[in-house]
C-alpha positions in Angstrom: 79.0 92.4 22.6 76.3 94.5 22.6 78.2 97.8 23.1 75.7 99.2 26.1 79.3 99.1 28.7 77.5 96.4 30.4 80.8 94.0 31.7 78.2 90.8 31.2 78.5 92.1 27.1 82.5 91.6 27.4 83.8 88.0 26.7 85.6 86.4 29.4 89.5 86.3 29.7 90.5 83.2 29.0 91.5 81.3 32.2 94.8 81.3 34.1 96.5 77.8 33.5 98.7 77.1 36.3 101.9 74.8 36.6 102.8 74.1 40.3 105.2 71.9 42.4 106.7 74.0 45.8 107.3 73.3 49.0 106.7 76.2 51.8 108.0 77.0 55.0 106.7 79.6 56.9 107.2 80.3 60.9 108.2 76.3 60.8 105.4 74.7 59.3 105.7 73.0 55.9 103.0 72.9 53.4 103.2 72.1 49.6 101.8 73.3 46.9 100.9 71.3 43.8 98.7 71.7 41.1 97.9 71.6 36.9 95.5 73.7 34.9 92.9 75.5 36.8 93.2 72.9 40.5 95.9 73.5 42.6 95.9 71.7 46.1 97.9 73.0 48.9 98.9 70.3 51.4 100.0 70.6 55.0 100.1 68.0 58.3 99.1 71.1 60.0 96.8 73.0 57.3 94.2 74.4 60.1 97.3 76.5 61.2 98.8 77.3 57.8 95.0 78.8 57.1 94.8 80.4 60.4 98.1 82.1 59.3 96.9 82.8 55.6 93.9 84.0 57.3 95.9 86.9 59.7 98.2 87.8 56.5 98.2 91.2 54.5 98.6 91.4 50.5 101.3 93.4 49.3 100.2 96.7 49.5 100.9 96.8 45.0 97.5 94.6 45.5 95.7 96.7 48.2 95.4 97.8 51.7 93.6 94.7 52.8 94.8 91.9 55.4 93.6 89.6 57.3 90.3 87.3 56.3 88.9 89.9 54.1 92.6 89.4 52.1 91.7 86.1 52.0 88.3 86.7 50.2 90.2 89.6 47.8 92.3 86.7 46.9 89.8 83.9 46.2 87.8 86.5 44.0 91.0 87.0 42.0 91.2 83.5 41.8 87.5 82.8 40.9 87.6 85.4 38.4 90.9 83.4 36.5 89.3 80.4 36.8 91.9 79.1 39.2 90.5 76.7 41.8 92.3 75.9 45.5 91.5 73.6 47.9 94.4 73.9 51.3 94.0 70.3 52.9 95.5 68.0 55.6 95.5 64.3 56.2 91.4 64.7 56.8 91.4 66.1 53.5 90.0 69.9 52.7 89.5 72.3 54.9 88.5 74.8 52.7 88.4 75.7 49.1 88.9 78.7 47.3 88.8 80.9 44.0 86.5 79.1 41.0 83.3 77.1 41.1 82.6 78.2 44.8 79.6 79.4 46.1 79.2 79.7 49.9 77.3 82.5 51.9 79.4 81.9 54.7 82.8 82.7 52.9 80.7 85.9 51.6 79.6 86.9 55.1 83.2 86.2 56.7 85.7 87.1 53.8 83.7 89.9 51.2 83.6 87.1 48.7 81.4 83.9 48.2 84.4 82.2 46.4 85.8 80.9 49.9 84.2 77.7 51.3 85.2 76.6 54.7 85.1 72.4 54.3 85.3 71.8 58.3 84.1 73.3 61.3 88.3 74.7 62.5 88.1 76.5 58.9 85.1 78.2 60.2 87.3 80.1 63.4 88.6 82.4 61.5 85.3 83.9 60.0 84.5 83.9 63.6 87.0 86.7 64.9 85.9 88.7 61.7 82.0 88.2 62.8 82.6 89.0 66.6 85.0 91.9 65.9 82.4 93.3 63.2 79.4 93.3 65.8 81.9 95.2 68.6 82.8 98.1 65.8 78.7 98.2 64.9 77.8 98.6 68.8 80.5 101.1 69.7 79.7 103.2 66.6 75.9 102.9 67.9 77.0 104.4 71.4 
């Protein structure tokens, strides 16, 4: 550490280590979520609608006043920053991955945070809503 306040100078913490095995049920749909060490996987028959709904949900207000996709990104930069890695898939495999080791300007530009990676083209409809609704706000401010 060099002392100049810089947070670069500052070791890391060490990483979250994660021990999961739990089934989910929200709103009827099942997904579970498994995972070791750093990777945890959440499965689902249905995960396109389990990440439209994680996609729509708040955090707990403890964690911010933030919902929706940009909750989403708040969460995955959390994640990234523990060195926790997600990936929420389906029979097709991932949809989209989350939290450490990704990089994608399209999870910056939709969520706040580059740590979210949509893996298929449904993933993507969510960043969608947040794009469209972003360019309405921008024009009626401009009016």
């Amino acid at each position: 550490m060099t002392g100049s306040g810089d947070s670069r100078d500052l070791p890391s913490p060490a990483a979250l280590v994660v021990a999961a095995d739990l089934d989910i049920t929200v709103d009827g749909l099942s997904a579970r979520l498994e995972g070791e060490g750093q990777h945890v996987v959440l499965r689902s028959a249905h995960p396109h609608l389990i990440w439209a709904n994680l996609a729509s949900a708040a955090l707990p207000d403890s964690v911010g006043n933030v919902s929706g996709i940009r909750a989403v990104g708040r969460a995955a930069r959390a994640m990234s920053e523990a060195g926790v890695h997600l990936d929420v898939e389906g029979p097709r495999g991932a949809i989209v991955s989350l939290g450490h080791g990704e990089r994608s300007i399209i999870g910056r530009l939709g969520t706040g945070s580059s740590a979210v990676q949509p893996r298929s083209v449904r993933a993507l409809l969510p960043f969608v809503g947040v794009t469209a609704r972003g360019i309405v706000r921008r024009r009626r401010n401009l009016k």
